[in-house]
PDBQT receptor file of N, H, CA, C and O in Angstrom, charges set to zero:
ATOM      1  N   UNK A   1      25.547  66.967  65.460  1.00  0.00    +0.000 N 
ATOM      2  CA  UNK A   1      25.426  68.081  66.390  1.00  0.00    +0.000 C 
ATOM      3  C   UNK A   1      26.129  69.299  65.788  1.00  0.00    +0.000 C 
ATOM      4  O   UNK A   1      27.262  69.108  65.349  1.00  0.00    +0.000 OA
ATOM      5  N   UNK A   2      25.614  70.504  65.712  1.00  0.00    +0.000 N 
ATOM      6  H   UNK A   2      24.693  70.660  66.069  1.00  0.00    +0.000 HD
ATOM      7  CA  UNK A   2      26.203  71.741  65.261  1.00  0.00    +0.000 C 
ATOM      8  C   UNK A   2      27.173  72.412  66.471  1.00  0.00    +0.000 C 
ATOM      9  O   UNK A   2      27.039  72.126  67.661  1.00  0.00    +0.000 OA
ATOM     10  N   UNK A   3      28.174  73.360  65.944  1.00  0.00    +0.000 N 
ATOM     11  H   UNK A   3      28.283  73.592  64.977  1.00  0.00    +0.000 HD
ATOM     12  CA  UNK A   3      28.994  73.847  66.894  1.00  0.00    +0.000 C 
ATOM     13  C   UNK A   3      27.980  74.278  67.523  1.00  0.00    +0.000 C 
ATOM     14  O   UNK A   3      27.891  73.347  68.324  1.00  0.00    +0.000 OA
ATOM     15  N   UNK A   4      26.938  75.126  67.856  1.00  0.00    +0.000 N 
ATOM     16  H   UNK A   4      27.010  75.882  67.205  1.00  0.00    +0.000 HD
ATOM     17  CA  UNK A   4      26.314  76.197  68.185  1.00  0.00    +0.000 C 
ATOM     18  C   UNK A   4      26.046  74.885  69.643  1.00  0.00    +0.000 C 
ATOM     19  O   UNK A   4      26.656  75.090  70.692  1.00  0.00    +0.000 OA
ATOM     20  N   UNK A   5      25.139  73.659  69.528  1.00  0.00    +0.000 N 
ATOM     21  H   UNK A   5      24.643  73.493  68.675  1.00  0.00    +0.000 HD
ATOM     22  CA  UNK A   5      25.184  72.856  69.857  1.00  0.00    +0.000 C 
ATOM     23  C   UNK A   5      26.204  72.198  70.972  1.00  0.00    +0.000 C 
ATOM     24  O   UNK A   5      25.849  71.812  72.086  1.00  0.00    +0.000 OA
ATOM     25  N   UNK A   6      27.382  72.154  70.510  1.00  0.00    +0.000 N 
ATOM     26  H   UNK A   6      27.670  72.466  69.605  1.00  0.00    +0.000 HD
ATOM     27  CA  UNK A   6      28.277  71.928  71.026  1.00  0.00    +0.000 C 
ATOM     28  C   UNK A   6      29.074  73.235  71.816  1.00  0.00    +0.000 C 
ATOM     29  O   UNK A   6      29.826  73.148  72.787  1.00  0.00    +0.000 OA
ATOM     30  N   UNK A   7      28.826  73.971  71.374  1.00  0.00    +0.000 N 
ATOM     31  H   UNK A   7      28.216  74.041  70.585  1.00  0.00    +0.000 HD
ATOM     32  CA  UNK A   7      29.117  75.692  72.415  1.00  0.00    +0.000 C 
ATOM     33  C   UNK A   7      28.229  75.420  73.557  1.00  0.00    +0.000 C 
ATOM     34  O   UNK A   7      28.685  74.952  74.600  1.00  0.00    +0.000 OA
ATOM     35  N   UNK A   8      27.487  75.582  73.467  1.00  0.00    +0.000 N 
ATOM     36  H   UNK A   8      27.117  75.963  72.620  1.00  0.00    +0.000 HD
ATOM     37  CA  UNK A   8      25.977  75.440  74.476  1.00  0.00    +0.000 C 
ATOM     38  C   UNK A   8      26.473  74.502  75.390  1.00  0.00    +0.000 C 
ATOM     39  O   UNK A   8      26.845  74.870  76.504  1.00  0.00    +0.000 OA
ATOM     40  N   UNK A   9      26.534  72.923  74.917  1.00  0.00    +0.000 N 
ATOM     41  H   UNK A   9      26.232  72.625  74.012  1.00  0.00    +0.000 HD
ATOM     42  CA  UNK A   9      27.150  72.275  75.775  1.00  0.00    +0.000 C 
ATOM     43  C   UNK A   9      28.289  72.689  76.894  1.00  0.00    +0.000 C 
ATOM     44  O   UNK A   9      28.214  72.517  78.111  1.00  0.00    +0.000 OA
ATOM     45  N   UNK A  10      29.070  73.120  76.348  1.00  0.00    +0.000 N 
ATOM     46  H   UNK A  10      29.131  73.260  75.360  1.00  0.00    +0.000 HD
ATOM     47  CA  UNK A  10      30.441  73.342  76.781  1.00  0.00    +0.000 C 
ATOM     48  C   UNK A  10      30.586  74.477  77.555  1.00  0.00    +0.000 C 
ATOM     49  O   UNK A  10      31.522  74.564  78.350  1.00  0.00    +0.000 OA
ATOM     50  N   UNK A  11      29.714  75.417  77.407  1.00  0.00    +0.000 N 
ATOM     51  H   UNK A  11      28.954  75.346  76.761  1.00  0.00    +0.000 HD
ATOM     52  CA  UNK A  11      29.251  76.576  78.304  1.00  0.00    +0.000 C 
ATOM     53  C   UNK A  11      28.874  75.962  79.451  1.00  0.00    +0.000 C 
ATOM     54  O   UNK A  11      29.410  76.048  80.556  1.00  0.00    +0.000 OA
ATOM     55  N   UNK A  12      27.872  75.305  79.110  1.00  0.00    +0.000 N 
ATOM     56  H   UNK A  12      27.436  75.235  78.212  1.00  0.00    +0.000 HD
ATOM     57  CA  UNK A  12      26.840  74.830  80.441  1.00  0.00    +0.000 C 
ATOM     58  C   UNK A  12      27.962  74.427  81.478  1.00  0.00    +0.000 C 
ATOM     59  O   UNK A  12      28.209  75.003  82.538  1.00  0.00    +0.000 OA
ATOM     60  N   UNK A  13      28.658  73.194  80.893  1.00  0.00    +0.000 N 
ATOM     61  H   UNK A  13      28.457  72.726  80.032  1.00  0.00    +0.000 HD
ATOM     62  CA  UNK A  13      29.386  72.944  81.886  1.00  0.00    +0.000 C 
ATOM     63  C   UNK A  13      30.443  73.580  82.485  1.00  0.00    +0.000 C 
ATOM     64  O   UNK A  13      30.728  73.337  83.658  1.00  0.00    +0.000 OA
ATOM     65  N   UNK A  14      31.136  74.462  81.737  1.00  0.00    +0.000 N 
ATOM     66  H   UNK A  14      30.905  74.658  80.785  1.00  0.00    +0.000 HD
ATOM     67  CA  UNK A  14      31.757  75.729  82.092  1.00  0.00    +0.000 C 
ATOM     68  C   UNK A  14      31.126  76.277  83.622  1.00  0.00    +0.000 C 
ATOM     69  O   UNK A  14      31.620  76.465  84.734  1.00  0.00    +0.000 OA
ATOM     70  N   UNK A  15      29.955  76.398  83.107  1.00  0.00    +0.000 N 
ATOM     71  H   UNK A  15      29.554  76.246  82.204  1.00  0.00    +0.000 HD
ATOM     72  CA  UNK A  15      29.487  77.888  84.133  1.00  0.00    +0.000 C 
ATOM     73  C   UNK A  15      29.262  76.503  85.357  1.00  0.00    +0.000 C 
ATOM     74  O   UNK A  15      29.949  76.651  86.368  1.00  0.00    +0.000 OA
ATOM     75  N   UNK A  16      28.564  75.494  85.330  1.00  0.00    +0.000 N 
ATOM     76  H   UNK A  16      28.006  75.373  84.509  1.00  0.00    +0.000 HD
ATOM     77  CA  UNK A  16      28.194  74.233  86.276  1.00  0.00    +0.000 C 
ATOM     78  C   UNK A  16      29.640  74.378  87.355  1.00  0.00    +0.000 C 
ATOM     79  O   UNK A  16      29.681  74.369  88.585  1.00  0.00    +0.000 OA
ATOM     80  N   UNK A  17      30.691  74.503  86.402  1.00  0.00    +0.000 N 
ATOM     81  H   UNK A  17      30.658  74.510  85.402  1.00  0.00    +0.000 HD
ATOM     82  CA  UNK A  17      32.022  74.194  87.192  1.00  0.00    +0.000 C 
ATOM     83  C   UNK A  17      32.344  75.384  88.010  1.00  0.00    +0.000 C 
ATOM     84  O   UNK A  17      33.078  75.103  88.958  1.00  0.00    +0.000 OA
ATOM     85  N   UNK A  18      31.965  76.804  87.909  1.00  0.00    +0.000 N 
ATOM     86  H   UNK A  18      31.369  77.032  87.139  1.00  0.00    +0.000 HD
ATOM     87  CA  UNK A  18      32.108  77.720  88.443  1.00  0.00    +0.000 C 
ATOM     88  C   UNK A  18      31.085  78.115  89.280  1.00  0.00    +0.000 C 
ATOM     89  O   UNK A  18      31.348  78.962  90.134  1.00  0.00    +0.000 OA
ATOM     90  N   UNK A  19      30.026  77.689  89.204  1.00  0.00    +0.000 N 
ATOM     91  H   UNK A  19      29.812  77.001  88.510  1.00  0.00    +0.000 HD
ATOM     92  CA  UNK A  19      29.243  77.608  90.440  1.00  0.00    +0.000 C 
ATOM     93  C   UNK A  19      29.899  76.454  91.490  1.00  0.00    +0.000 C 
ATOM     94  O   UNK A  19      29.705  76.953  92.599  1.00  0.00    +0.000 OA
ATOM     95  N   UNK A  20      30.458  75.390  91.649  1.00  0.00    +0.000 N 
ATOM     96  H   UNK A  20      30.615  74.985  90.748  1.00  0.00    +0.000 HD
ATOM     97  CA  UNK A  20      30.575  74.228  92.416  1.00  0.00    +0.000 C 
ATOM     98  C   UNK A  20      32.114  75.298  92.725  1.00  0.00    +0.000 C 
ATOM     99  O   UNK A  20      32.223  75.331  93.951  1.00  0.00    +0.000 OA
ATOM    100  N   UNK A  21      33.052  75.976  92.204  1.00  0.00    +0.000 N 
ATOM    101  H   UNK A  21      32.963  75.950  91.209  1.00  0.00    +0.000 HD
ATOM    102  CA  UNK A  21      34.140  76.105  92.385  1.00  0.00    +0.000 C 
ATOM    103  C   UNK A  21      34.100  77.695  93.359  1.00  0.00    +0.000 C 
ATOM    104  O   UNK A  21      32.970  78.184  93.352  1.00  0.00    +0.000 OA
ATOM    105  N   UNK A  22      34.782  78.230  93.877  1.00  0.00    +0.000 N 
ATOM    106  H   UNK A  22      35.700  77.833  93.882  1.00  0.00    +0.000 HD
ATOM    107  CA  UNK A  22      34.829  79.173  94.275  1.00  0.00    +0.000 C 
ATOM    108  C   UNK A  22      35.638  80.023  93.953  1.00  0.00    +0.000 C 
ATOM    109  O   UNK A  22      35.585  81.075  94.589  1.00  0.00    +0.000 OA
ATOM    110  N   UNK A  23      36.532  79.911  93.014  1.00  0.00    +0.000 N 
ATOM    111  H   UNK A  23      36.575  79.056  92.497  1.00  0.00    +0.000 HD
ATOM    112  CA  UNK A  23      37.731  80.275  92.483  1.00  0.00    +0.000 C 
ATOM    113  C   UNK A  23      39.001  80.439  93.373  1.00  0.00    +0.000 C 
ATOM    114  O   UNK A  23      39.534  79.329  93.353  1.00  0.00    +0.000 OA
ATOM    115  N   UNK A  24      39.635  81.155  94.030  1.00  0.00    +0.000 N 
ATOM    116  H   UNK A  24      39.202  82.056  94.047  1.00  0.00    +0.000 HD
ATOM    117  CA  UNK A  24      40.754  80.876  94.338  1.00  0.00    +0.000 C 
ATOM    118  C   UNK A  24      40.486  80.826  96.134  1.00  0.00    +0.000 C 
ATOM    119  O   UNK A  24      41.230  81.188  97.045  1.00  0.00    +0.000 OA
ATOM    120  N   UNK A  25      39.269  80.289  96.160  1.00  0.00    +0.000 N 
ATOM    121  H   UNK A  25      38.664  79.995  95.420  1.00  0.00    +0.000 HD
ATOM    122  CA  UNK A  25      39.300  80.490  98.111  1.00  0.00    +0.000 C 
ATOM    123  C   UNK A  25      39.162  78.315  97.662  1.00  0.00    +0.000 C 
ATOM    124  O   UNK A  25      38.848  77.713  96.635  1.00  0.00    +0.000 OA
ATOM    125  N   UNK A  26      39.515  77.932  98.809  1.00  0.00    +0.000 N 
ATOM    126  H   UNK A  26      39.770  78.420  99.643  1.00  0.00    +0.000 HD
ATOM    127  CA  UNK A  26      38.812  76.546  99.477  1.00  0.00    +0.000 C 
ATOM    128  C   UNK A  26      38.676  76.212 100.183  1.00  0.00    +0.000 C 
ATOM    129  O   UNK A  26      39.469  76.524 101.072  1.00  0.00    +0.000 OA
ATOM    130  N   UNK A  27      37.591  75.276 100.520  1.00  0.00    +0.000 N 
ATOM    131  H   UNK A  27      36.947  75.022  99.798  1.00  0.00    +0.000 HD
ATOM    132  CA  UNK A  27      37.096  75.400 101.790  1.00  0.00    +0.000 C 
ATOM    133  C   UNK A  27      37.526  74.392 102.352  1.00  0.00    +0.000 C 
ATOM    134  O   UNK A  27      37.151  73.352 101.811  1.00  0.00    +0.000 OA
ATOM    135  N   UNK A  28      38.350  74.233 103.474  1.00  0.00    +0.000 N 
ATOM    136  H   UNK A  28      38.655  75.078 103.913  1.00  0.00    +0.000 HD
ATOM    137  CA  UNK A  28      39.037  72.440 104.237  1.00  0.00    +0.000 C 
ATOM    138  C   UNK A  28      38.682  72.912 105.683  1.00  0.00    +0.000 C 
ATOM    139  O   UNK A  28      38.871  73.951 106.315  1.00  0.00    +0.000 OA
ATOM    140  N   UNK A  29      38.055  71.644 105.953  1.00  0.00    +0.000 N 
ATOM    141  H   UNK A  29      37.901  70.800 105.439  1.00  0.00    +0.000 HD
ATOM    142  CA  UNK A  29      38.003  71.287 107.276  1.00  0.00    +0.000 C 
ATOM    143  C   UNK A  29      37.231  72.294 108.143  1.00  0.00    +0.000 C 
ATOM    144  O   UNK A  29      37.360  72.248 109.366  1.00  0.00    +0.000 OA
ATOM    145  N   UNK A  30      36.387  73.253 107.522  1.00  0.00    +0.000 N 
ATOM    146  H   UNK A  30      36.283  73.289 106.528  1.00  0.00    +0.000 HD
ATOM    147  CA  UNK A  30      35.660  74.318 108.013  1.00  0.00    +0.000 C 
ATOM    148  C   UNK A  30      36.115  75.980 108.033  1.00  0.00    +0.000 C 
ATOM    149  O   UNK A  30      35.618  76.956 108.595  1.00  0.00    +0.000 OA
ATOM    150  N   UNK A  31      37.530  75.776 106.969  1.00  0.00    +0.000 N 
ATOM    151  H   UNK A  31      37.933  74.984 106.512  1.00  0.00    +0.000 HD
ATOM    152  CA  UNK A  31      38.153  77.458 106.974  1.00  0.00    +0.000 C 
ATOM    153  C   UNK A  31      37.941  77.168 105.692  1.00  0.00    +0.000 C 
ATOM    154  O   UNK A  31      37.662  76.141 105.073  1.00  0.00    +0.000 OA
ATOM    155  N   UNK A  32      38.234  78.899 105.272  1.00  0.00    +0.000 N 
ATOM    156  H   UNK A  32      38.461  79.733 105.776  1.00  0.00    +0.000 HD
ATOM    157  CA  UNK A  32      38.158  79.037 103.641  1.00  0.00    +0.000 C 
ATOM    158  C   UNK A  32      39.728  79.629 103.766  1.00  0.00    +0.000 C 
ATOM    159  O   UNK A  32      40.178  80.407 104.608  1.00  0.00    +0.000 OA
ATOM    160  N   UNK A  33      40.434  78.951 102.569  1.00  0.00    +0.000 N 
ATOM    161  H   UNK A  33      40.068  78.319 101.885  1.00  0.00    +0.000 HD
ATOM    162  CA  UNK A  33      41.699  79.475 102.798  1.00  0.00    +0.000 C 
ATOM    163  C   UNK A  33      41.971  80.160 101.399  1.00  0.00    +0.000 C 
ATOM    164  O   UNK A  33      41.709  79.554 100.359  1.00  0.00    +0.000 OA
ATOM    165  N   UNK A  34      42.365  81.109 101.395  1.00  0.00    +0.000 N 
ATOM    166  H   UNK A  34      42.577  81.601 102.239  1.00  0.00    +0.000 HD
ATOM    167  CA  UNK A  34      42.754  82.419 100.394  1.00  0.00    +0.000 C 
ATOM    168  C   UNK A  34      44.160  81.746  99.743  1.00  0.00    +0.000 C 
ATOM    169  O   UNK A  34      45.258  81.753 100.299  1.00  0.00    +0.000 OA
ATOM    170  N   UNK A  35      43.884  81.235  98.584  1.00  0.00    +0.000 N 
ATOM    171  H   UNK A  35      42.991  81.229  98.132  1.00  0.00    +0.000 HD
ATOM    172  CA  UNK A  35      45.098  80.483  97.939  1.00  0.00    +0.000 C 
ATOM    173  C   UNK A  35      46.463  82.218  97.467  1.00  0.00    +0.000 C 
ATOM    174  O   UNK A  35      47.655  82.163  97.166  1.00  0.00    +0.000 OA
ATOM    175  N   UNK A  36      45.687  83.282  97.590  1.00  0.00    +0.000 N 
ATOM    176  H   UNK A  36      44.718  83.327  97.835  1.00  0.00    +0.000 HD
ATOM    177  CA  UNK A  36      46.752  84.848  97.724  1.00  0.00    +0.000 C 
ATOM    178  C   UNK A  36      47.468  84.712  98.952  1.00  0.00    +0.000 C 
ATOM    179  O   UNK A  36      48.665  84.959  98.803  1.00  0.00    +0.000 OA
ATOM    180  N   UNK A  37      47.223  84.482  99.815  1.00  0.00    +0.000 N 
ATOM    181  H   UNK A  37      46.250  84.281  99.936  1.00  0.00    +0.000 HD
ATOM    182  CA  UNK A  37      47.472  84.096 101.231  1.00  0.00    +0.000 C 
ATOM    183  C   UNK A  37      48.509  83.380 101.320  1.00  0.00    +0.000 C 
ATOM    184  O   UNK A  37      49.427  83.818 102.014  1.00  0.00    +0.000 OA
ATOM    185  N   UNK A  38      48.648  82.217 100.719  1.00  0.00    +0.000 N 
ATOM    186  H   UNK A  38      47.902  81.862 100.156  1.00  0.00    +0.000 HD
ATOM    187  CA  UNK A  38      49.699  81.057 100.838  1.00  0.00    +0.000 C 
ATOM    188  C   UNK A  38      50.705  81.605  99.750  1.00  0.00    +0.000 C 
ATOM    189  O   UNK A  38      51.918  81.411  99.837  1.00  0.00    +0.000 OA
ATOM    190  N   UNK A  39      50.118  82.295  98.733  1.00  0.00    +0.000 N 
ATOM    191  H   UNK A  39      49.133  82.453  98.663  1.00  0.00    +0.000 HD
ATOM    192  CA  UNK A  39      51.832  82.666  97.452  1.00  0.00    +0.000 C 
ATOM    193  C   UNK A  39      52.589  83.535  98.274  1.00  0.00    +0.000 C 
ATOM    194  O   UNK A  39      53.812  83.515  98.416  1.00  0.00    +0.000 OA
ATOM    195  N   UNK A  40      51.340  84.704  99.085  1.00  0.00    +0.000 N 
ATOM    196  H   UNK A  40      50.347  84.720  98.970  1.00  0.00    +0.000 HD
ATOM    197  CA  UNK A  40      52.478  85.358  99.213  1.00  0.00    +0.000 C 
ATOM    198  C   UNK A  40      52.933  85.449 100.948  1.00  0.00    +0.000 C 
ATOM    199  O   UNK A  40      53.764  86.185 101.481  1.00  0.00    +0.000 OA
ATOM    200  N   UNK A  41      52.246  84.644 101.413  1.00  0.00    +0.000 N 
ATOM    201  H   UNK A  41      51.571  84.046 100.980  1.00  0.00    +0.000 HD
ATOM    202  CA  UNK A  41      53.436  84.090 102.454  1.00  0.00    +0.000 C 
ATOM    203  C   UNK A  41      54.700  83.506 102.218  1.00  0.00    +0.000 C 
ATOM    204  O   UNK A  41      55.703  83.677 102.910  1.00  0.00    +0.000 OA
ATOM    205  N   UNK A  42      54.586  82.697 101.041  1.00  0.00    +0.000 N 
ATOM    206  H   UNK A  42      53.771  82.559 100.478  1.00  0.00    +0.000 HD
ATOM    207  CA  UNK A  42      56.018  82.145 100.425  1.00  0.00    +0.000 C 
ATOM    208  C   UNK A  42      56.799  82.964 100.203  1.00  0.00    +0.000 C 
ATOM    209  O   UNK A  42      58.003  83.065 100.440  1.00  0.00    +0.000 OA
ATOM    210  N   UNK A  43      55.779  83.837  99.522  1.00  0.00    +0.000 N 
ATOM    211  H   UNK A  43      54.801  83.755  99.328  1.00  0.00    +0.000 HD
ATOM    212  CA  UNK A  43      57.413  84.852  98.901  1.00  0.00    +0.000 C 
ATOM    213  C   UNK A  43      58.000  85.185  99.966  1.00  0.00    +0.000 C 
ATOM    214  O   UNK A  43      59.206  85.026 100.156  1.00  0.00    +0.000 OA
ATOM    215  N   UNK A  44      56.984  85.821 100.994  1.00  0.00    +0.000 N 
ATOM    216  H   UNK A  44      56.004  85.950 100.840  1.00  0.00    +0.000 HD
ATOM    217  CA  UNK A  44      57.733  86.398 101.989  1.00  0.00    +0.000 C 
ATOM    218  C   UNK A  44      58.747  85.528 102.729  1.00  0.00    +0.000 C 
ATOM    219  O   UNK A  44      59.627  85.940 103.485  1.00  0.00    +0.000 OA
ATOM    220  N   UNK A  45      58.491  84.267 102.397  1.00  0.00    +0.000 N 
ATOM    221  H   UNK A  45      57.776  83.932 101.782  1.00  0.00    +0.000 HD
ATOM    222  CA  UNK A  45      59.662  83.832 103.430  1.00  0.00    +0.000 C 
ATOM    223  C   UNK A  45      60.454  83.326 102.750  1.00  0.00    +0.000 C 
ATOM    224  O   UNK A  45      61.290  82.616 103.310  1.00  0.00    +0.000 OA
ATOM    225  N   UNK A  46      60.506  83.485 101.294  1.00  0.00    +0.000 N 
ATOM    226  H   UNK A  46      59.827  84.061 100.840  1.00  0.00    +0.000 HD
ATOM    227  CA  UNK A  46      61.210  83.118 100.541  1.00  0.00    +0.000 C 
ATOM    228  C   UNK A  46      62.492  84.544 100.509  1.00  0.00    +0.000 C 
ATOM    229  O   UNK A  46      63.668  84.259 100.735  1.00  0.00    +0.000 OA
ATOM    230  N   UNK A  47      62.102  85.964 100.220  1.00  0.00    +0.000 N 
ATOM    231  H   UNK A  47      61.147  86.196 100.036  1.00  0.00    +0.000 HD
ATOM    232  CA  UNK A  47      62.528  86.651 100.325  1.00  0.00    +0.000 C 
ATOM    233  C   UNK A  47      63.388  86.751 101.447  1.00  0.00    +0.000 C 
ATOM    234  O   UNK A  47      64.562  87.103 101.327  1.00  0.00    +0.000 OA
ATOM    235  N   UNK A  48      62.762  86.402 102.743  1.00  0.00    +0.000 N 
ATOM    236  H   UNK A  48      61.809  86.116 102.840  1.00  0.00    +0.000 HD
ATOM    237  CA  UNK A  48      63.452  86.690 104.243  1.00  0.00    +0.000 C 
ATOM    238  C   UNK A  48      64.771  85.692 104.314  1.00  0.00    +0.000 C 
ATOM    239  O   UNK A  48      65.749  86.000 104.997  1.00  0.00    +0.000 OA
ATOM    240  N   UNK A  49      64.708  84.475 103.552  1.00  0.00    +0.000 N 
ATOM    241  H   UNK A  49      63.915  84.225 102.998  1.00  0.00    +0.000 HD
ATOM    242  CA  UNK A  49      65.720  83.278 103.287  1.00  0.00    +0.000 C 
ATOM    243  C   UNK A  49      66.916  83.636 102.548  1.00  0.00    +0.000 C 
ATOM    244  O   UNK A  49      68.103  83.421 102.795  1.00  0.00    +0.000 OA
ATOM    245  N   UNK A  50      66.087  84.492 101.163  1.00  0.00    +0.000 N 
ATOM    246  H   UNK A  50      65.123  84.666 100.962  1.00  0.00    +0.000 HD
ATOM    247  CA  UNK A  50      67.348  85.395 100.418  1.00  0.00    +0.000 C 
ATOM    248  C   UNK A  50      67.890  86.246 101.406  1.00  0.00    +0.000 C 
ATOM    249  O   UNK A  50      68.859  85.759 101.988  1.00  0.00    +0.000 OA
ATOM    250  N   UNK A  51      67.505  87.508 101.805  1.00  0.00    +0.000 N 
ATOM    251  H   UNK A  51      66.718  87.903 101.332  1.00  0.00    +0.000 HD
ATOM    252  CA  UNK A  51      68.261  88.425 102.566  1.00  0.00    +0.000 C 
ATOM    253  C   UNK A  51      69.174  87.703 103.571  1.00  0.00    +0.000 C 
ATOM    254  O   UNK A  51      70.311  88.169 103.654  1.00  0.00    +0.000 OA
ATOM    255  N   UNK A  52      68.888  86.682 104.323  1.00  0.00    +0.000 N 
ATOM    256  H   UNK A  52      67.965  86.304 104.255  1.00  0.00    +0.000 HD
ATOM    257  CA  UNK A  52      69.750  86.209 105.410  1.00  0.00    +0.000 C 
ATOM    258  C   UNK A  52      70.913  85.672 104.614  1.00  0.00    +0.000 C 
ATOM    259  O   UNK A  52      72.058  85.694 105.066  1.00  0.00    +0.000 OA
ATOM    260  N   UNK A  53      70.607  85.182 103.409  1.00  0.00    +0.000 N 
ATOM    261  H   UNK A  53      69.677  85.164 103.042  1.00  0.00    +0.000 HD
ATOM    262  CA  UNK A  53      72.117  84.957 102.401  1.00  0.00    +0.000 C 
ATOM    263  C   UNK A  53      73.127  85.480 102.008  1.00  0.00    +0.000 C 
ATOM    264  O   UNK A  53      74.291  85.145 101.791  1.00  0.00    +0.000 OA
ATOM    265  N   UNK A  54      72.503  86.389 101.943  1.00  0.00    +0.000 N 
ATOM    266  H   UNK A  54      71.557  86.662 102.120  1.00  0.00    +0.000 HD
ATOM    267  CA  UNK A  54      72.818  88.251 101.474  1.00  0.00    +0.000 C 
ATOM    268  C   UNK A  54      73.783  88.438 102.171  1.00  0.00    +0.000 C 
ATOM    269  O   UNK A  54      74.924  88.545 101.721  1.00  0.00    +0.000 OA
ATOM    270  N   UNK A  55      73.325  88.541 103.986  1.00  0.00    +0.000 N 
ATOM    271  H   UNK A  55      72.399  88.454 104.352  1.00  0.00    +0.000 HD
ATOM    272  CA  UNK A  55      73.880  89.079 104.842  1.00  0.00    +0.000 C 
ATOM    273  C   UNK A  55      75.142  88.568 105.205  1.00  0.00    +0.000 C 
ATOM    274  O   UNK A  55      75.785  89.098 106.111  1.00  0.00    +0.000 OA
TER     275      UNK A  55
């Protein structure tokens, strides 16, 4: 099999995986949940945890 061959392959399934994937949303239990959503709720309450330390 030639790289060219083996590129082709490896594309295909590339792109196969990004159609089935949605990138950073997923879908559970009938919501799509915004995986931006959950970091930066953390921070935020990660931040709000620091300041009360602070204080």
């Amino acid at each position: 099999m030639s790289p060219d061959d083996l590129m082709g392959t490896r594309t295909a399934r590339v792109s196969e995986r990004r159609n089935v994937s949605s990138g950073s949303k997923r879908k559970r239990a009938g919501h799509v949940i915004d995986s931006g959503d959950i970091v930066r709720t953390g921070i935020e309450y990660g931040n709000e945890q620091l300041n009360r330390i602070a204080e």
